[in-house]
C-alpha positions as CSV (number, residue, x, y, z in Angstrom):
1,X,0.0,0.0,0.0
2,X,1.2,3.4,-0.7
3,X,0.4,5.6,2.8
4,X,1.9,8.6,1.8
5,X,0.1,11.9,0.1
6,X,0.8,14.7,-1.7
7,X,-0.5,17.5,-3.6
8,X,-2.4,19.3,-6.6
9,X,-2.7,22.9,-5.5
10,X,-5.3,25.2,-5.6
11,X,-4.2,29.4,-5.4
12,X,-7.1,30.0,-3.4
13,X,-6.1,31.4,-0.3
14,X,-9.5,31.2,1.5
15,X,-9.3,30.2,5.1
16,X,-12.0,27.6,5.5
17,X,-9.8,25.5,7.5
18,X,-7.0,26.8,10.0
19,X,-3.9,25.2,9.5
20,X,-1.3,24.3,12.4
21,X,2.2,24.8,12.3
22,X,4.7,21.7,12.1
23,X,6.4,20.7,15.3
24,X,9.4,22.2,15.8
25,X,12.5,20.8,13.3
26,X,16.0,21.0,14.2
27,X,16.1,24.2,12.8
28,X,14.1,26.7,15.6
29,X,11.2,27.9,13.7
30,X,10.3,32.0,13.8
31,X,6.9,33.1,14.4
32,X,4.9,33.3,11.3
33,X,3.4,35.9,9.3
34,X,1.6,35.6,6.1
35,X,3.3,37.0,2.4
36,X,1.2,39.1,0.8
37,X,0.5,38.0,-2.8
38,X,3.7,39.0,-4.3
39,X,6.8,38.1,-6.9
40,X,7.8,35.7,-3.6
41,X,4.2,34.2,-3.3
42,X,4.5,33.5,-7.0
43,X,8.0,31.9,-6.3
44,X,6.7,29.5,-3.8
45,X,3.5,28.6,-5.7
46,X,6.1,27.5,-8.4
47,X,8.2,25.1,-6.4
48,X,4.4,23.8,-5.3
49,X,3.4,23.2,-8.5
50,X,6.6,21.7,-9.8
51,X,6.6,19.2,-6.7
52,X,2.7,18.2,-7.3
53,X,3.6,18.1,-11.2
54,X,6.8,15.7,-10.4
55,X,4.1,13.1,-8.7
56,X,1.7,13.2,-10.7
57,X,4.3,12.7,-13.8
58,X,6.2,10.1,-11.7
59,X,9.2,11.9,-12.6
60,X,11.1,10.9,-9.4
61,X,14.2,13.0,-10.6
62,X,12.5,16.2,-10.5
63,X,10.8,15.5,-7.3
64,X,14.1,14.4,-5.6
65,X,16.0,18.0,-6.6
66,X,13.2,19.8,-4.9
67,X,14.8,18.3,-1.3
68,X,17.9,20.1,0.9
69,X,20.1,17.5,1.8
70,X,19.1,18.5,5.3
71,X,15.5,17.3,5.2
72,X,13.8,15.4,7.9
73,X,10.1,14.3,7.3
74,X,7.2,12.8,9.0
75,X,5.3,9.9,7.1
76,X,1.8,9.5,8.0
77,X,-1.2,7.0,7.1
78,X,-4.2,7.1,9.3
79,X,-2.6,6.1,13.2
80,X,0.8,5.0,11.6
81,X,3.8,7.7,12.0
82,X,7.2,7.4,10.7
83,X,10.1,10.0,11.1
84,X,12.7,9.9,8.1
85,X,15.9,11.3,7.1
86,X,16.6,12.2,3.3
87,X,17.7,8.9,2.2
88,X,14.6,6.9,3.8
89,X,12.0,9.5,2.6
90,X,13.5,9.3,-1.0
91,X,13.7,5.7,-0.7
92,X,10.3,5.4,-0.1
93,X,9.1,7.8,-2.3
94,X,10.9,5.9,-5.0
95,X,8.9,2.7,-4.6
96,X,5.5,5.1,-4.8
97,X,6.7,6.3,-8.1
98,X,6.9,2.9,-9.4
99,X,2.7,3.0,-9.5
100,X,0.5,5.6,-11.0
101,X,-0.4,8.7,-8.1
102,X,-2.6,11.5,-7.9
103,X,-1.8,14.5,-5.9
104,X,-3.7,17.0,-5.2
105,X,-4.0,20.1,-3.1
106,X,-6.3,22.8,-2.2
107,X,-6.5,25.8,0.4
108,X,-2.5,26.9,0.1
109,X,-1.7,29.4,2.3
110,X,2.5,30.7,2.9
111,X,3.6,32.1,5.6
112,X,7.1,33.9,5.8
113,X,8.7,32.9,9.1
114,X,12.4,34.4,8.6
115,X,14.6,32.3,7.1
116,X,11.9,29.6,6.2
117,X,9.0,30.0,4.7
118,X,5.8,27.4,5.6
119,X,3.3,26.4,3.0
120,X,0.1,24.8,4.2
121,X,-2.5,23.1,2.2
122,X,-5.2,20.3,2.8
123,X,-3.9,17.5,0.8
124,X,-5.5,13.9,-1.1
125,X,-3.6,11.3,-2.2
126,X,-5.2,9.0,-4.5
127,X,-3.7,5.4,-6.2
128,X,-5.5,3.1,-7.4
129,X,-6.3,0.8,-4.2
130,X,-5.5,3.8,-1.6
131,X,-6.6,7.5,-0.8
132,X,-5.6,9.7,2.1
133,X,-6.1,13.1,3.0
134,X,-5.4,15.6,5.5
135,X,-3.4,19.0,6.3
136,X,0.1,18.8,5.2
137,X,3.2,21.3,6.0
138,X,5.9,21.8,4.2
139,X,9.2,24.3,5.1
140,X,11.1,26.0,2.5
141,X,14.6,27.0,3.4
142,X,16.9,29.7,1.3
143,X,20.2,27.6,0.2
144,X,22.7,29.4,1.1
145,X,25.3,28.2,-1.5
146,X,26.4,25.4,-3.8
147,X,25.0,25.0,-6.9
148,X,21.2,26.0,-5.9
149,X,22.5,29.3,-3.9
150,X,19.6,31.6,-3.4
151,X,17.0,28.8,-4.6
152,X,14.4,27.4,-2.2
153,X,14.5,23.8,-1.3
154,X,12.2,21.6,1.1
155,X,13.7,21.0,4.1
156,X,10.8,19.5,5.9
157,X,7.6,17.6,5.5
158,X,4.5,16.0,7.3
159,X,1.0,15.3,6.9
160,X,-0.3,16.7,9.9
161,X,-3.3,14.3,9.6
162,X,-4.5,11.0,7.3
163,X,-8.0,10.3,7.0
164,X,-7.3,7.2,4.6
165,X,-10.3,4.8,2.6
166,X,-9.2,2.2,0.8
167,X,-10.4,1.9,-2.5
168,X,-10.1,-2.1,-3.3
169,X,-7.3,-4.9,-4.0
């Protein structure tokens, strides 16, 4: 079973549901406050899109270059939670790729927080035996140098929640 979601997103930045900030990382987390819709809004809906296009292409190569090496992630589906480095996130990811996914996501809201930037959204996840959904976070953090200096890559990621149905064999 894949337990995983992502996301197809949506730029409507209505508030029907209040989102919660992700536990703190290793990095300390600054207080939020939201980015007006701006050139940087646009910026961040971009790397959104890319990441929801990547997983809905299964074009694992694209989806992997969107990750800091620094990441740390939480995997979650329904009561099951699993914490993962880089390597074990893309190494599960990689076996979801193998099988046709849909991604979508709706409700995106950013939220500039100082040197990271938090992007909220509800989330489904759909294959072909398997749908979850729920609110997912994902942190953006500025590379500071190396071959993506100034670019924004995701250095952390959890489904705050998984409803999950399973849709057959």
């Amino acid at each position: 079973l894949c337990d995983w979601s992502s996301d197809v997103c949506s730029s409507d930045l209505q508030e029907k549901t209040k989102l919660t900030p992700p536990p703190s990382s290793p990095e300390s987390l600054p207080t939020q406050t939201s980015i007006p819709k701006t050139s940087s809004h646009e910026k961040f809906q971009k790397l959104i899109d890319q990441w929801l296009k990547a997983q809905n292409e299964r074009d694992f190569l694209t989806y992997e270059s969107l990750y800091a090496d620094r990441f740390t992630g939480i995997r979650r589906s329904g009561n099951r939670t699993v914490p993962l480095n880089r390597e074990g996130w893309m190494k599960d990811r990689k076996r979801m790729f193998a099988h046709p996914m849909k991604v979508e996501a709706e409700d995106l809201q950013i939220s500039d927080m100082g040197e990271t930037v938090l992007i909220q959204f509800k989330q489904t996840w759909t294959s072909a035996t398997y749908q979850d959904f729920g609110l997912k976070n994902i942190v953006l953090l500025q590379i500071p140098d190396g071959e993506f200096k100034g670019d924004y890559r995701i250095v952390r990621e959890e489904l705050m929640s998984s409803e999950k149905e399973d849709l057959g064999d």
